[in-house]
N, C-alpha and C positions, 0 to 999 in steps of 0.2 A: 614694606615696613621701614626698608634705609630711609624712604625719601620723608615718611614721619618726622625720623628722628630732626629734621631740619624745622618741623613744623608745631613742635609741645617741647616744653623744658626737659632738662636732662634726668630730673626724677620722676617726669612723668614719662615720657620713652623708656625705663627702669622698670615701670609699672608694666607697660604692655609686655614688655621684650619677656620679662618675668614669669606672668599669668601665659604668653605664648609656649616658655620652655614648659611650664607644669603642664601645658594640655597636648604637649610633645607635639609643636608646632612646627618645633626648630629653635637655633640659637641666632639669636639676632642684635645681643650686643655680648662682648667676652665678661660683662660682670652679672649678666641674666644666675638667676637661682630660681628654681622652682620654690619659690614665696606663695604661703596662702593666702596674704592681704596685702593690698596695696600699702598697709600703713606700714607691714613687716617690712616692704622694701623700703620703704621711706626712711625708717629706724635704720634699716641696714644701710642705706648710702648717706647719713647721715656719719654713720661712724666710720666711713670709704672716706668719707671728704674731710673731716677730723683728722686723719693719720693714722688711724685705728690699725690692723690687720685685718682681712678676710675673716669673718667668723663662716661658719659651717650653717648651712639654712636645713632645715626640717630634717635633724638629726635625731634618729633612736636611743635612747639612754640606758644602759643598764646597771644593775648594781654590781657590788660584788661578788655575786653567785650567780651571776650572767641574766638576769632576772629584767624583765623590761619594766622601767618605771615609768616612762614619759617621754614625750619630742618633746627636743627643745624650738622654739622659730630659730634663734638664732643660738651659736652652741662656738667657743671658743675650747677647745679640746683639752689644750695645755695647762689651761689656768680652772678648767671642770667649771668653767663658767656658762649659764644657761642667760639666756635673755628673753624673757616676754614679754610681746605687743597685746594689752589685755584692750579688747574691741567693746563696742556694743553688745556684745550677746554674750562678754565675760560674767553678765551679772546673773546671768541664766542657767551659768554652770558652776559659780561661785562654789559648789559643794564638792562637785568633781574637783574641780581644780585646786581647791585647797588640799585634797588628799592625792590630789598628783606631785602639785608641792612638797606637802612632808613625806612624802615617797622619796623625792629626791633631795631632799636635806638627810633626810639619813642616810640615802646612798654617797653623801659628802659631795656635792653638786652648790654649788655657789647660785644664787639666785638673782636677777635683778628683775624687775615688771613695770613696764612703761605704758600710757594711754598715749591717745592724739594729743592731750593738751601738753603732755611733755615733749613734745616730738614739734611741733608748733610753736610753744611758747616759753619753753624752757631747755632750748636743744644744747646747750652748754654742758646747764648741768647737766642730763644725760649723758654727754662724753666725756664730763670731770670723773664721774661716778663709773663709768664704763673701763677708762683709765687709769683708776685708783683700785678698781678689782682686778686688774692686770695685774697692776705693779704686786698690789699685796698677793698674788697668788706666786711671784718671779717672772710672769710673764710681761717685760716691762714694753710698752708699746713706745713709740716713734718721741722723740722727744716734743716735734710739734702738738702730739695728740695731748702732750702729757702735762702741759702745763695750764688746762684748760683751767 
């Protein structure tokens, strides 16, 4: 898998290294997270290369009564901030997920939800937006991230 990494970009080597740790392959770069889509790493080392901090990948939520609401893909703990990479087959569960949602807005969970065309074609603002739920939560991220 090292000698890959000389051989696909560095978010694509992110992708494998990732889907290897979920299938408890092994670790084969120090920023591998067990990610369920390629697009969730892509979102995730989008906001790595930004200045962002580490968010938390496929973390369990719960409320105030210890009560599980929802995984979040990406989960920044401190600022109770949740981030989802909503795919192809969000549209399928659009009903689920809505009531997964307001499960965790009223557990007081901060929300944001991205596709591939924001991850693609508007990666800024994703980490303007990403950056500005930091700040407004006190969790104030890297000055470089911050002025996107």
């Amino acid at each position: 898998m090292r000698d890959l990494s000389r051989r696909v970009s560095r978010v694509e080597f992110l992708v494998l290294a990732d889907a290897a740790l979920r299938l408890d392959l092994g670790r084969f770069d120090e920023l591998a997270e067990p990610a369920e889509s390629p697009m969730e790493t892509r979102l995730r080392l989008l906001l790595l290369q930004a200045g962002l901090p580490r968010p938390e990948v496929q973390t369990k939520l719960h409320d105030s009564h210890g009560r599980f609401v929802g995984r979040a893909d990406l989960y920044y703990p401190a600022a109770r901030l949740v981030i989802e990479y909503d795919g192809a087959n969000h549209r399928d569960r659009l009903v689920e997920d809505n009531r997964r949602q307001n499960a965790l807005l009223a557990a007081g969970f901060t929300i944001l939800r991205y596709t591939a065309s924001d991850i693609h074609q508007r990666p800024e603002a994703v980490v303007t937006q990403v950056a500005q739920a930091l700040r407004a939560s006190g969790t104030a991220p890297p000055a470089a991230a911050a002025s996107g």
